[in-house]
Backbone as CSV, one residue per row, in Angstrom:
resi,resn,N_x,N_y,N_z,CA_x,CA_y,CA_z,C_x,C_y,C_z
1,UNK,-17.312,-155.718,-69.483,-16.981,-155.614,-70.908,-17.615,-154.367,-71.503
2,UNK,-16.948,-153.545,-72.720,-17.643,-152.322,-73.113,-17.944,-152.703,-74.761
3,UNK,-17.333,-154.122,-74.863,-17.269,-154.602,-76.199,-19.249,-154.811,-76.350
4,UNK,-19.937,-154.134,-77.530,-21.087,-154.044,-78.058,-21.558,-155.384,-79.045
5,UNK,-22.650,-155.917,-78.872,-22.656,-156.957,-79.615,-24.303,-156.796,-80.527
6,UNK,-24.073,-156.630,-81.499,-24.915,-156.459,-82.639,-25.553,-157.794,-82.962
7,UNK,-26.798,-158.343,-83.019,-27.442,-159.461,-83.515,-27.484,-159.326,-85.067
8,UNK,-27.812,-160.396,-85.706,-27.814,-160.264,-86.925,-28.718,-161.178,-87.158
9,UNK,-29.687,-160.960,-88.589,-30.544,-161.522,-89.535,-30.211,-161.728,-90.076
10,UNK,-30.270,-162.925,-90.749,-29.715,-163.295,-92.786,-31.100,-163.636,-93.154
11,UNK,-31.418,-162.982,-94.424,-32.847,-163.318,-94.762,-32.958,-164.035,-95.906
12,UNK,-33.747,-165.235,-96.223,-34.037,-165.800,-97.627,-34.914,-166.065,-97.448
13,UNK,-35.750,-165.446,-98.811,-37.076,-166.072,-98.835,-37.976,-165.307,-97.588
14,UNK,-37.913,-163.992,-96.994,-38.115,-163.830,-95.846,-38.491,-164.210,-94.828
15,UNK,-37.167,-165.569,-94.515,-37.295,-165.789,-93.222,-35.738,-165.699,-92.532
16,UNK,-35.910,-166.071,-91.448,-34.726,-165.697,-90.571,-33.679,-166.943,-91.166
17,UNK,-32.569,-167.336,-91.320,-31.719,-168.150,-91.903,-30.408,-167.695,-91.346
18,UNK,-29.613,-169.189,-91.228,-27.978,-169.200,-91.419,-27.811,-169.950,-91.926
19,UNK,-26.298,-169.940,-92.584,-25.723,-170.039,-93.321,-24.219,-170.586,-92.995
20,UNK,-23.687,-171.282,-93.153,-22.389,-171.598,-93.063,-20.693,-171.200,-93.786
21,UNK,-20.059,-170.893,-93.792,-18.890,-170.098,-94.546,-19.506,-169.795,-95.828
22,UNK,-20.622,-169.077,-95.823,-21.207,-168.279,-96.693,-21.743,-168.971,-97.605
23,UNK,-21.751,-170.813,-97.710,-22.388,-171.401,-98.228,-24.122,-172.163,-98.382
24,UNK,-24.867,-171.585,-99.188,-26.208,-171.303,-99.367,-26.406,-173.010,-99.409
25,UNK,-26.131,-173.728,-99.938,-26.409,-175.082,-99.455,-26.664,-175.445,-98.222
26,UNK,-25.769,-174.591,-97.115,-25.459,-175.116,-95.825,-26.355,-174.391,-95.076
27,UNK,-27.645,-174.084,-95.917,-28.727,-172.963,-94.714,-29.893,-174.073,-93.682
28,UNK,-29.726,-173.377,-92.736,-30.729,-173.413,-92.141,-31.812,-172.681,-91.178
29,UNK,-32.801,-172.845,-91.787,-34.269,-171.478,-90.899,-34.115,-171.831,-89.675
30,UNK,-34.043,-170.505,-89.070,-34.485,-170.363,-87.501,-35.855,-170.034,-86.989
31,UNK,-36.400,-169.093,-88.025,-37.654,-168.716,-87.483,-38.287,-167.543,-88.893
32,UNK,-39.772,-168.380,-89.033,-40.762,-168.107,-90.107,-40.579,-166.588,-89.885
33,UNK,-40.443,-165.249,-88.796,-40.868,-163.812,-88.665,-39.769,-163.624,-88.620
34,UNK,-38.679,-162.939,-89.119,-37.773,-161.851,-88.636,-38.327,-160.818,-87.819
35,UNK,-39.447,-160.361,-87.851,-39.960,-159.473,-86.742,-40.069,-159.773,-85.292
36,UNK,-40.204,-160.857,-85.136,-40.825,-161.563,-83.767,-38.640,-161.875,-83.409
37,UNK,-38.128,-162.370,-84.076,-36.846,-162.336,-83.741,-36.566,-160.611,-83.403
38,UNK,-36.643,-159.801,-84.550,-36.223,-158.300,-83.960,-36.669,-158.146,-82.730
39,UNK,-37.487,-158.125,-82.454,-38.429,-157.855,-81.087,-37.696,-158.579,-79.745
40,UNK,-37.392,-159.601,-79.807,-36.796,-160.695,-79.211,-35.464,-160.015,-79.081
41,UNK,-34.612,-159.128,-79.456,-33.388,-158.813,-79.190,-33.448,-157.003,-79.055
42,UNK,-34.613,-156.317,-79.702,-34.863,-155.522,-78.869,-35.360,-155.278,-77.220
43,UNK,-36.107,-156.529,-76.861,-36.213,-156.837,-75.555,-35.167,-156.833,-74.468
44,UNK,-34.248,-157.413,-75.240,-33.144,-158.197,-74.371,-32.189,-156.858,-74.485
45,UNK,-32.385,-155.388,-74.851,-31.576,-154.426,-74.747,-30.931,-153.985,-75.694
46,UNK,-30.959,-154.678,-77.127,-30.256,-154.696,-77.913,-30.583,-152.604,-78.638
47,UNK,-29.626,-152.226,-78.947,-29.769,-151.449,-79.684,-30.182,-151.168,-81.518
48,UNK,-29.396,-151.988,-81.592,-28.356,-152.282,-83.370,-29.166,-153.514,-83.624
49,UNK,-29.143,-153.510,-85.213,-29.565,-154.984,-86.058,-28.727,-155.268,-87.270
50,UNK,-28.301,-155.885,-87.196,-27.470,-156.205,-88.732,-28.243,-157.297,-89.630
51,UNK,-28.940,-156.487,-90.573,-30.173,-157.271,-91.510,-29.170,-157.222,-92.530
52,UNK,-29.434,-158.896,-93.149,-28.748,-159.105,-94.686,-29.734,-159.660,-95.597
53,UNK,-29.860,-159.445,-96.136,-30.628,-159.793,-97.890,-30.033,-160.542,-98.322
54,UNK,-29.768,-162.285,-97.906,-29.279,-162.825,-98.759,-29.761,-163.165,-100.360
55,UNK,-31.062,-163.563,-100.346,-31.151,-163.123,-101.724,-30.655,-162.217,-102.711
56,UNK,-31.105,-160.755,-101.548,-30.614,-159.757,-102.848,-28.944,-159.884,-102.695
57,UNK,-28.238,-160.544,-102.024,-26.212,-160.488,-102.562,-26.435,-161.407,-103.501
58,UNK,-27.297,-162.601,-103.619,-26.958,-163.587,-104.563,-27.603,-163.061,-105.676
59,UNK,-28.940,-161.898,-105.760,-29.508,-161.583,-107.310,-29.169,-160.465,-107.812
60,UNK,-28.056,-159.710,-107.178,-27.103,-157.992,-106.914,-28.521,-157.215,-107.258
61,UNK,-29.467,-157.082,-106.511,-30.105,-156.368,-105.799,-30.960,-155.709,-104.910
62,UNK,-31.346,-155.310,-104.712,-32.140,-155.692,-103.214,-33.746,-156.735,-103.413
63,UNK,-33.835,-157.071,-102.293,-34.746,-157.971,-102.646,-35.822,-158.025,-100.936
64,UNK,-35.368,-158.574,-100.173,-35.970,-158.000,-99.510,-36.419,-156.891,-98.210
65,UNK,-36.935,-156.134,-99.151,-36.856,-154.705,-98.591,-38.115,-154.819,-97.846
66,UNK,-39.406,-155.801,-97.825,-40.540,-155.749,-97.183,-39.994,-156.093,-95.332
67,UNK,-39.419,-157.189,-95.492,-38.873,-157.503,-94.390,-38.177,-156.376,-93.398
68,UNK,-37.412,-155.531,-94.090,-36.483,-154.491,-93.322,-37.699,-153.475,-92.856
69,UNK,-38.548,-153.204,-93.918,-39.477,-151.856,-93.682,-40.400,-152.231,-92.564
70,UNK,-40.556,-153.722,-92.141,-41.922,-154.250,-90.912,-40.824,-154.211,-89.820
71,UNK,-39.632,-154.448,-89.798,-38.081,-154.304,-88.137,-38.203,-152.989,-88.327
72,UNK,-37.634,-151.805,-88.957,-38.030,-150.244,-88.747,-39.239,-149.913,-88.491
73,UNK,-40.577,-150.163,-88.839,-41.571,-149.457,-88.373,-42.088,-150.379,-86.918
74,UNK,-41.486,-151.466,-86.848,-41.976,-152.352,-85.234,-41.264,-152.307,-84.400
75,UNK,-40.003,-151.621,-84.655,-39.226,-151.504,-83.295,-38.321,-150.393,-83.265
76,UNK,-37.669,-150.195,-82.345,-36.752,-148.815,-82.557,-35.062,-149.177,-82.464
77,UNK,-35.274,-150.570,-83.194,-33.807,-150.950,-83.217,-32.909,-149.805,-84.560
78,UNK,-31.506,-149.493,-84.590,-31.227,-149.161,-85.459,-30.607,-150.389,-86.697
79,UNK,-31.126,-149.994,-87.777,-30.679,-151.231,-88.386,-29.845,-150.680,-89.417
80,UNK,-28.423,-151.575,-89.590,-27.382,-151.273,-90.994,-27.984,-152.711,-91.737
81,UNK,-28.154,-152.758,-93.275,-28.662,-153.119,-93.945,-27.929,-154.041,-94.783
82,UNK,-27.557,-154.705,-95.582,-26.597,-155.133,-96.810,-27.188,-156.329,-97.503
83,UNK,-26.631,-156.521,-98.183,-27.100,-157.753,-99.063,-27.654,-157.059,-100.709
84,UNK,-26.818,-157.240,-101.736,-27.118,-157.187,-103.136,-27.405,-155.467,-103.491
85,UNK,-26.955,-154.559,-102.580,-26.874,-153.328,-103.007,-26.132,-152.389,-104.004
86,UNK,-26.386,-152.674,-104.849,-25.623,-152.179,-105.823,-26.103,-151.038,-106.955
87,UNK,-27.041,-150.683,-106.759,-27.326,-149.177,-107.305,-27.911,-148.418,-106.112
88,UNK,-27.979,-147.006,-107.383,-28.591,-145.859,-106.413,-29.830,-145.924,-106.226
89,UNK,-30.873,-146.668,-107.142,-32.413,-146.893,-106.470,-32.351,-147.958,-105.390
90,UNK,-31.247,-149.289,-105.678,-31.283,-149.741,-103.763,-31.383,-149.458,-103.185
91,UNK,-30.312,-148.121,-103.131,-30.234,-147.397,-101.917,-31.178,-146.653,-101.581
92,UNK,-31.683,-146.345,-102.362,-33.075,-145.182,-102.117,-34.139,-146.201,-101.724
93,UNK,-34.328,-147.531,-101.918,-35.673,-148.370,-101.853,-35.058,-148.726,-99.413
94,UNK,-33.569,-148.806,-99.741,-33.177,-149.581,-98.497,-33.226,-148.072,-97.414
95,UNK,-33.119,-146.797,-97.891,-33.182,-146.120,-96.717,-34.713,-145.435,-96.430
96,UNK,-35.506,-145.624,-97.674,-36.917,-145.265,-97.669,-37.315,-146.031,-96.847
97,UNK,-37.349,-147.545,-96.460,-37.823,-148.856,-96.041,-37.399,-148.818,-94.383
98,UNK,-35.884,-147.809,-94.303,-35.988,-147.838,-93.145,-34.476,-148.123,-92.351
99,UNK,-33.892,-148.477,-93.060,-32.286,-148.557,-92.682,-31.685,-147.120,-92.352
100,UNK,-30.813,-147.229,-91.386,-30.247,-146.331,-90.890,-28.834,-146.428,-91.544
101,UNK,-28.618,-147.060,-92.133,-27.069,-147.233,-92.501,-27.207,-148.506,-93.430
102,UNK,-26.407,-148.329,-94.724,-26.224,-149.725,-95.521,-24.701,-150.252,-95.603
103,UNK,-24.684,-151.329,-96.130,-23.417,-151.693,-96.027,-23.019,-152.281,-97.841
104,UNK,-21.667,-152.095,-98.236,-21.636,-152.068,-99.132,-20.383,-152.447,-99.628
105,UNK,-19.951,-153.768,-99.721,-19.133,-154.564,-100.155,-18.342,-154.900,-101.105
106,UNK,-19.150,-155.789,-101.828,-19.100,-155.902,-103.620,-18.946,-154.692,-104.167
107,UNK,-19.639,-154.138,-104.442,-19.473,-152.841,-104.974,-18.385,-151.771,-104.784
108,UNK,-17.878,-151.725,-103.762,-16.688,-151.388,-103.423,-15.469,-151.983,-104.537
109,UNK,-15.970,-153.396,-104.969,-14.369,-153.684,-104.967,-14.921,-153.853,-106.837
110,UNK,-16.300,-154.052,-107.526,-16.569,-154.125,-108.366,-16.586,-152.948,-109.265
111,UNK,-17.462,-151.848,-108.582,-17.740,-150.193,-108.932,-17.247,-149.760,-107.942
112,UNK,-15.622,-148.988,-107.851,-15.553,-148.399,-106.541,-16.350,-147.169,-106.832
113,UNK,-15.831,-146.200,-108.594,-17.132,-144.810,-108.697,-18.285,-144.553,-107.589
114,UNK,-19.206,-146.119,-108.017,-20.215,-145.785,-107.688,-20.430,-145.671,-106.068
115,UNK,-19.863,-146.478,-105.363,-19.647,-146.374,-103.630,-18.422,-145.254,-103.077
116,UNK,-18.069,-144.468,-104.198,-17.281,-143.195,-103.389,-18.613,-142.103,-103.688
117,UNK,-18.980,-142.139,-104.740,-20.304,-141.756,-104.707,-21.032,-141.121,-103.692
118,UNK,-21.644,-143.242,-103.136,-22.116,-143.365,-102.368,-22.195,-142.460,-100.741
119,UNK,-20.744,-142.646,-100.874,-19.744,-141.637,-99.534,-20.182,-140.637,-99.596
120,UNK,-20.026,-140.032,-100.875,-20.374,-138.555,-101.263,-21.605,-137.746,-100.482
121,UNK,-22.682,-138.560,-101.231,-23.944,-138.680,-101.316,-25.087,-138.329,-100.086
122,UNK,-24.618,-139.729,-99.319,-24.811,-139.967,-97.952,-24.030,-139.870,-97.183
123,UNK,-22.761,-139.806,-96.864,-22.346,-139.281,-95.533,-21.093,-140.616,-95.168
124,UNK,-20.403,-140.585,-94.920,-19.580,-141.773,-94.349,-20.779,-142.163,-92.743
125,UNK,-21.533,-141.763,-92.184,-22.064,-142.390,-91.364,-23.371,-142.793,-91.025
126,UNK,-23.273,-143.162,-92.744,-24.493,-143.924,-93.233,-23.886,-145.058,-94.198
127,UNK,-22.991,-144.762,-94.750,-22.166,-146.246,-95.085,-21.367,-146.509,-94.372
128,UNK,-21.612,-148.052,-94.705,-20.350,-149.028,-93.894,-19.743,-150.087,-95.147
129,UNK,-18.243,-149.706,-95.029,-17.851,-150.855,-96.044,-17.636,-152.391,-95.473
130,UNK,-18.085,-152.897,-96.238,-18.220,-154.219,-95.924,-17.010,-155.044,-96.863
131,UNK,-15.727,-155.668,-95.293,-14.594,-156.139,-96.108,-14.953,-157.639,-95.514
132,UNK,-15.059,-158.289,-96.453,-15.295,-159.753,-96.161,-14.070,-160.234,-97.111
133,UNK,-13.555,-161.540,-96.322,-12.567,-162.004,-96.963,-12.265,-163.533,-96.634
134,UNK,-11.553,-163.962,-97.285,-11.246,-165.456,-97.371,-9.720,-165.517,-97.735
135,UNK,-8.738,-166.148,-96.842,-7.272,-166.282,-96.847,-7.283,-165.254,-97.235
136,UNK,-7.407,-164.114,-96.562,-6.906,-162.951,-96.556,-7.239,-161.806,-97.802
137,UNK,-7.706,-162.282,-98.644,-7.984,-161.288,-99.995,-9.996,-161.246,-99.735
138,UNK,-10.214,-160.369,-100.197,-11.338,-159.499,-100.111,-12.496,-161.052,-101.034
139,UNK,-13.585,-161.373,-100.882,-14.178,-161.710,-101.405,-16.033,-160.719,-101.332
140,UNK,-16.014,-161.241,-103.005,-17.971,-160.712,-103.402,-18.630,-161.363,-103.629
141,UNK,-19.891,-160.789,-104.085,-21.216,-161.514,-104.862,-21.196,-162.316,-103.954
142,UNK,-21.569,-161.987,-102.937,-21.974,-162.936,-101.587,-21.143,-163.788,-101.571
143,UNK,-20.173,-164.142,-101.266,-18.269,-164.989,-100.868,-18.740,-165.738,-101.637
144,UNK,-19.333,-165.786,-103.038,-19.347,-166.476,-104.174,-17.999,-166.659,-104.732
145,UNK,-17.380,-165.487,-104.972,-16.079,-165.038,-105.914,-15.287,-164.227,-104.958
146,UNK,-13.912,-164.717,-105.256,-13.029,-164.162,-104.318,-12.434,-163.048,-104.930
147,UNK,-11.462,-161.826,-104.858,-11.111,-160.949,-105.610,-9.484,-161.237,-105.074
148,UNK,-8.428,-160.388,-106.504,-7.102,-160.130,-105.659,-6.242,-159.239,-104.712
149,UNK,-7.675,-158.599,-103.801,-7.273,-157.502,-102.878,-7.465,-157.983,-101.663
150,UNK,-6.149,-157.587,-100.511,-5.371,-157.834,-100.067,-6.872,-157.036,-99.075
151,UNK,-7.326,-157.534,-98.019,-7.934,-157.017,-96.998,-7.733,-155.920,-96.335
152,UNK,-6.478,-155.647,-95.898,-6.267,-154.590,-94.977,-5.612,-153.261,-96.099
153,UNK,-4.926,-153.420,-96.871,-4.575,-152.380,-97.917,-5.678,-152.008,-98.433
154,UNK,-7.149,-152.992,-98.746,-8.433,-152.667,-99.588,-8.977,-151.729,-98.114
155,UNK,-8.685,-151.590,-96.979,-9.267,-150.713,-95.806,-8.717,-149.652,-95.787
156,UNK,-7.189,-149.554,-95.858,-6.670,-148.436,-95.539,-7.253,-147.893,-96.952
157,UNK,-7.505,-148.132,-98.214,-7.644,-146.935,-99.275,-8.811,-146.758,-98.523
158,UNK,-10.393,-147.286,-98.662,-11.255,-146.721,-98.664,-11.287,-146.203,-97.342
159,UNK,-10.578,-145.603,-96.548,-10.351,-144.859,-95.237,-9.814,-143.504,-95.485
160,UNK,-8.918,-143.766,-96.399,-8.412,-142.655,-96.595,-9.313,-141.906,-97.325
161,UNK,-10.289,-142.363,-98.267,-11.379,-141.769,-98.979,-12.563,-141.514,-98.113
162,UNK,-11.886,-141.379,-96.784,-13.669,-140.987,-95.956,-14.101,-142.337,-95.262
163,UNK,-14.158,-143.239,-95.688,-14.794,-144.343,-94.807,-14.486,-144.402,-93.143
164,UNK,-15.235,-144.530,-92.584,-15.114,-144.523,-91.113,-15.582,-145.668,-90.332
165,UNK,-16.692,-147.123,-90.496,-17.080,-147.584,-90.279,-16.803,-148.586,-91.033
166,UNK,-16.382,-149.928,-90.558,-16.222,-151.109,-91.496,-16.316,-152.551,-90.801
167,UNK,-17.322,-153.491,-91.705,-17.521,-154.878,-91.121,-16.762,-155.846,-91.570
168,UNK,-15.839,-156.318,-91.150,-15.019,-157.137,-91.420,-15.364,-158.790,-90.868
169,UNK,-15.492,-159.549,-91.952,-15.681,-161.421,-91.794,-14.808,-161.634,-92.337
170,UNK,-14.292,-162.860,-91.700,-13.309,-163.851,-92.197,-14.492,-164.965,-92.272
171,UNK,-14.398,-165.231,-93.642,-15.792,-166.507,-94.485,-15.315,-167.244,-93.295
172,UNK,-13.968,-167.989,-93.225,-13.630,-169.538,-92.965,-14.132,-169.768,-91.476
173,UNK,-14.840,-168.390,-90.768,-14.805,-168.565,-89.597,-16.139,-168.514,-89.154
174,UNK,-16.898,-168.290,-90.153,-18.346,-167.628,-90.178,-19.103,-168.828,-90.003
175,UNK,-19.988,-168.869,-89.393,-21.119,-170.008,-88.862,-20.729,-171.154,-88.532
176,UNK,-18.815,-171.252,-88.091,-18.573,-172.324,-87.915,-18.159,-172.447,-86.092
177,UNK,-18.579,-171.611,-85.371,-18.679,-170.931,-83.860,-17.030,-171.284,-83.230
178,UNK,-16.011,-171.685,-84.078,-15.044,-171.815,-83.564,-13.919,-170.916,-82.827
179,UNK,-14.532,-169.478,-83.399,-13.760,-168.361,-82.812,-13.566,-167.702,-83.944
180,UNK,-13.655,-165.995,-83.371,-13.484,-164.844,-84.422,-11.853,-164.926,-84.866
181,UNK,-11.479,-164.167,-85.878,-10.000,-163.915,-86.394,-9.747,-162.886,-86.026
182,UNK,-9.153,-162.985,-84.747,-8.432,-161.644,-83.813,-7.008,-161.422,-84.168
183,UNK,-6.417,-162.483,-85.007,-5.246,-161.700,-85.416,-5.863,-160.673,-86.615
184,UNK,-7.036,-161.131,-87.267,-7.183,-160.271,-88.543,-7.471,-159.004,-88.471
185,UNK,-8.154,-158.826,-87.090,-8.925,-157.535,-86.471,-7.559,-156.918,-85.605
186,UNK,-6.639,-157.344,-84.906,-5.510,-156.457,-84.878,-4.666,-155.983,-85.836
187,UNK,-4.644,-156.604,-87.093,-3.917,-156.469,-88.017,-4.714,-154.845,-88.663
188,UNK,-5.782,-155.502,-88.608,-6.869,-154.083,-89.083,-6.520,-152.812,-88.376
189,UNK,-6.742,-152.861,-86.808,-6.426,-151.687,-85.949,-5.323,-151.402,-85.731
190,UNK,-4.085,-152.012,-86.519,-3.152,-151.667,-86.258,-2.205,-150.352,-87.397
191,UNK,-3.314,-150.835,-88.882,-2.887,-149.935,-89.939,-4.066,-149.105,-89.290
192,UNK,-4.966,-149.083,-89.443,-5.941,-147.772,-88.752,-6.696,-148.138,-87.477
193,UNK,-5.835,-147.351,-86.990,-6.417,-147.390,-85.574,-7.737,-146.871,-85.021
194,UNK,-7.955,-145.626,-85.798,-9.143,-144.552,-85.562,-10.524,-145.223,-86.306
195,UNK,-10.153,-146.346,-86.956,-11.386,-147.158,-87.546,-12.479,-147.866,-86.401
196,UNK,-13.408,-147.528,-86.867,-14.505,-148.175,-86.136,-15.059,-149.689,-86.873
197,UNK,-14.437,-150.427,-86.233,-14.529,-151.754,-86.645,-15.174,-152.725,-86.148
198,UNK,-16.070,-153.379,-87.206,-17.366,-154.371,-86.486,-16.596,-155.694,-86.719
199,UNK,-16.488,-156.234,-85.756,-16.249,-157.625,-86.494,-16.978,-158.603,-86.361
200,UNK,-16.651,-159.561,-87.388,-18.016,-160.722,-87.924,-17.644,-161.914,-88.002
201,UNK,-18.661,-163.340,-87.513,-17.913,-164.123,-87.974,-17.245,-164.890,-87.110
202,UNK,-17.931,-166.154,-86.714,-16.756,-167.283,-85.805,-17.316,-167.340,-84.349
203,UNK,-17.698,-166.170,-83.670,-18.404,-166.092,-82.169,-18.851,-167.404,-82.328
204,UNK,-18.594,-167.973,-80.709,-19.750,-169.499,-80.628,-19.729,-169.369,-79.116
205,UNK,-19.123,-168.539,-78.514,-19.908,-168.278,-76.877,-19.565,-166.878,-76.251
206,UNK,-19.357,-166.855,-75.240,-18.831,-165.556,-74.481,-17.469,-165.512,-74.625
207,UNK,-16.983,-166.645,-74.595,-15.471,-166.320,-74.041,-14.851,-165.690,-75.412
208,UNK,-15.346,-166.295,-76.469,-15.009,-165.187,-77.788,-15.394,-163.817,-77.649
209,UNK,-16.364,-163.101,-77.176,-16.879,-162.681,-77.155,-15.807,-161.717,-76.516
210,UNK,-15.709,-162.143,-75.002,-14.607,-161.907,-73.953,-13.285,-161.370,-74.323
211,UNK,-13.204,-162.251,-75.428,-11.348,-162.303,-76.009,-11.353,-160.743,-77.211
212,UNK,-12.502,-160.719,-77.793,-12.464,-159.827,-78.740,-12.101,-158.581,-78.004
213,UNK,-12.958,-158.406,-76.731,-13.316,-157.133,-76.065,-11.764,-157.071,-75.983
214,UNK,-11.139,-158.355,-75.046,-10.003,-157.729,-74.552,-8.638,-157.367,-75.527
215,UNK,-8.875,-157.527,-76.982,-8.038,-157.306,-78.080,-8.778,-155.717,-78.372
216,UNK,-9.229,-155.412,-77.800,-10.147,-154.017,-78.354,-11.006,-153.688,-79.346
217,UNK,-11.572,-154.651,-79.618,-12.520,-154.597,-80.409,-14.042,-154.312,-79.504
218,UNK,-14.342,-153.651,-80.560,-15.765,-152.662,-79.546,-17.162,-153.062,-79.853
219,UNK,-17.003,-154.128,-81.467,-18.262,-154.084,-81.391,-17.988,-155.486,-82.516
220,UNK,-19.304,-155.976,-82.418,-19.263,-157.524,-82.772,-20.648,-157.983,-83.233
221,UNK,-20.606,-158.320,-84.554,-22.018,-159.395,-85.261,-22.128,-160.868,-84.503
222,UNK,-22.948,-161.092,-84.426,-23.382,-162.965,-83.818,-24.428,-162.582,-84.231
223,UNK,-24.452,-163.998,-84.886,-25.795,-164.659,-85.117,-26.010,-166.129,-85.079
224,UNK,-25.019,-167.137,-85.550,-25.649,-168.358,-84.871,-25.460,-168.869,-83.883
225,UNK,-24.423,-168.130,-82.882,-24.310,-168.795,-81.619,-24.985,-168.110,-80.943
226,UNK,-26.095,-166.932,-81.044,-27.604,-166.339,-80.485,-28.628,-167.585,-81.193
227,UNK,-28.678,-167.930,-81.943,-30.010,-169.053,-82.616,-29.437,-170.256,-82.249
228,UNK,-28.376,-170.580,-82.037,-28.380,-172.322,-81.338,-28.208,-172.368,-79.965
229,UNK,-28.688,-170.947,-79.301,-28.486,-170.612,-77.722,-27.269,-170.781,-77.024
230,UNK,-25.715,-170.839,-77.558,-24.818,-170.557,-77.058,-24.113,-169.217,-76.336
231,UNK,-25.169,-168.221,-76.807,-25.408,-166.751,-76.223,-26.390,-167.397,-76.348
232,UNK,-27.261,-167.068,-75.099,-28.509,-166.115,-75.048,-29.016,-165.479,-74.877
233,UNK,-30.210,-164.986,-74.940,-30.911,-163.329,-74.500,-31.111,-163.407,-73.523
234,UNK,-30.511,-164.142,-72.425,-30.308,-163.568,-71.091,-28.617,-162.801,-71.203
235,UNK,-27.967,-164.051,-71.764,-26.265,-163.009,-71.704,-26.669,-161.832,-72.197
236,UNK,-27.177,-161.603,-73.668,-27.173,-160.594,-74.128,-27.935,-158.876,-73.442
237,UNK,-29.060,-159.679,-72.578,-29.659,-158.681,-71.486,-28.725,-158.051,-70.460
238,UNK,-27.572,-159.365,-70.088,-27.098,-159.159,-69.059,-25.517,-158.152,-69.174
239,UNK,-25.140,-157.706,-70.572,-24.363,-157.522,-71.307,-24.821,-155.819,-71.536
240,UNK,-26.181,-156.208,-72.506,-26.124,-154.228,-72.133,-26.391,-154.040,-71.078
241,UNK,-26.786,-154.678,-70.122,-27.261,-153.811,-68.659,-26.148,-153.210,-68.095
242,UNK,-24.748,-154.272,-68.148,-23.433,-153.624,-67.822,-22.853,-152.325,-68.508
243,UNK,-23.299,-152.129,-70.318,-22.520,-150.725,-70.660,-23.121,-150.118,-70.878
């Protein structure tokens, strides 16, 4: 397989947490350190970290930035960032702290100004737009509120404006390990092909994992089927050792 698989953090309260179709009722802690987890998947080969601030999506703004700044200075994972970013001192608190890349969602579809900006600013390869969606239309404010944009038309604009990198969840599929939405992710590569597309959301073993690669998808978020050991950091060892 050449398909890349990105671990992910959701943080509240700074600790490690999931979450279920994006519902904050439905959390549960994995582990008191996000550090000792980073470490734990830098071991196992990992390159990449996908850290979220759930707090800061639910208080629109960043929140915890202590957490991100102790995974950048303890390990040499690269980390893309998101959760409640919505100004330009976020961004300045989230790349001071240590992020290599933020991700930026809501704001996209709330202030686009301020995230073409953003583009401007920093570089398309330091943002990543973040298209999360539910039956197909774009949802924010942490899949609190749904919006009336159409997922893949809300990709092709901000592509055409420079975007190059984009994380795409389908909510309904997210922490429920039943399988990613590979029609949604061909549908994606099929209006832009040249997109570098993460997809998120639904993994619950290898063989998803398996199926994504072989739809061409290159690179992939998991996170609770790594914390309820349906992957584990042996697959995941055994995974980069192959690419």
């Amino acid at each position: 397989m050449i398909i890349n698989i990105i671990p992910a953090i959701d943080i509240i309260d700074g600790k490690c947490v999931r979450l279920s179709q994006g519902d904050y009722a439905q959390k549960k802690v994995y582990n008191e350190s996000p550090l000792d987890v980073a470490r734990a998947f830098e071991h196992c080969g990992c390159t990449r970290l996908h850290l979220v601030d759930l707090d800061g999506a639910k208080s629109q703004h960043i929140v915890n930035y202590r957490v991100l700044e102790n995974i950048a200075a303890h390990t040499s994972l690269t980390v893309d960032f998101g959760g409640g970013l919505k100004s330009d001192d976020d961004l300045r608190i989230a790349f001071e702290c240590g992020a290599a890349m933020v991700t930026g969602g809501s704001i996209a579809v709330t202030k686009p100004e301020v995230f073409k900006h953003w583009l401007t600013t920093y570089g398309n390869e330091r943002i990543i737009l973040g298209a999360d969606s539910r039956d197909g239309f774009i949802a924010t404010q942490g899949w609190l509120t749904s919006s009336d944009k159409s997922v893949v038309p809300f990709i092709e604009h901000y592509h055409a404006l420079g975007v190059t990198k984009v994380i795409s969840t389908d909510i309904a599929c997210d922490g429920m390990l039943q399988g990613p939405s590979i029609d949604l992710y061909r549908n994606i590569l099929n209006a832009v092909p040249s997109l570098e597309l993460i997809a998120s959301g639904g993994v619950g073993d290898m063989s998803h994992v398996e199926a994504l690669d072989h739809a061409g998808i290159k690179q992939v978020i998991v996170g609770k089927a790594i914390y309820e050991n349906r992957i584990t950091l042996n697959d995941l060892l055994s995974l980069n050792k192959q690419r």
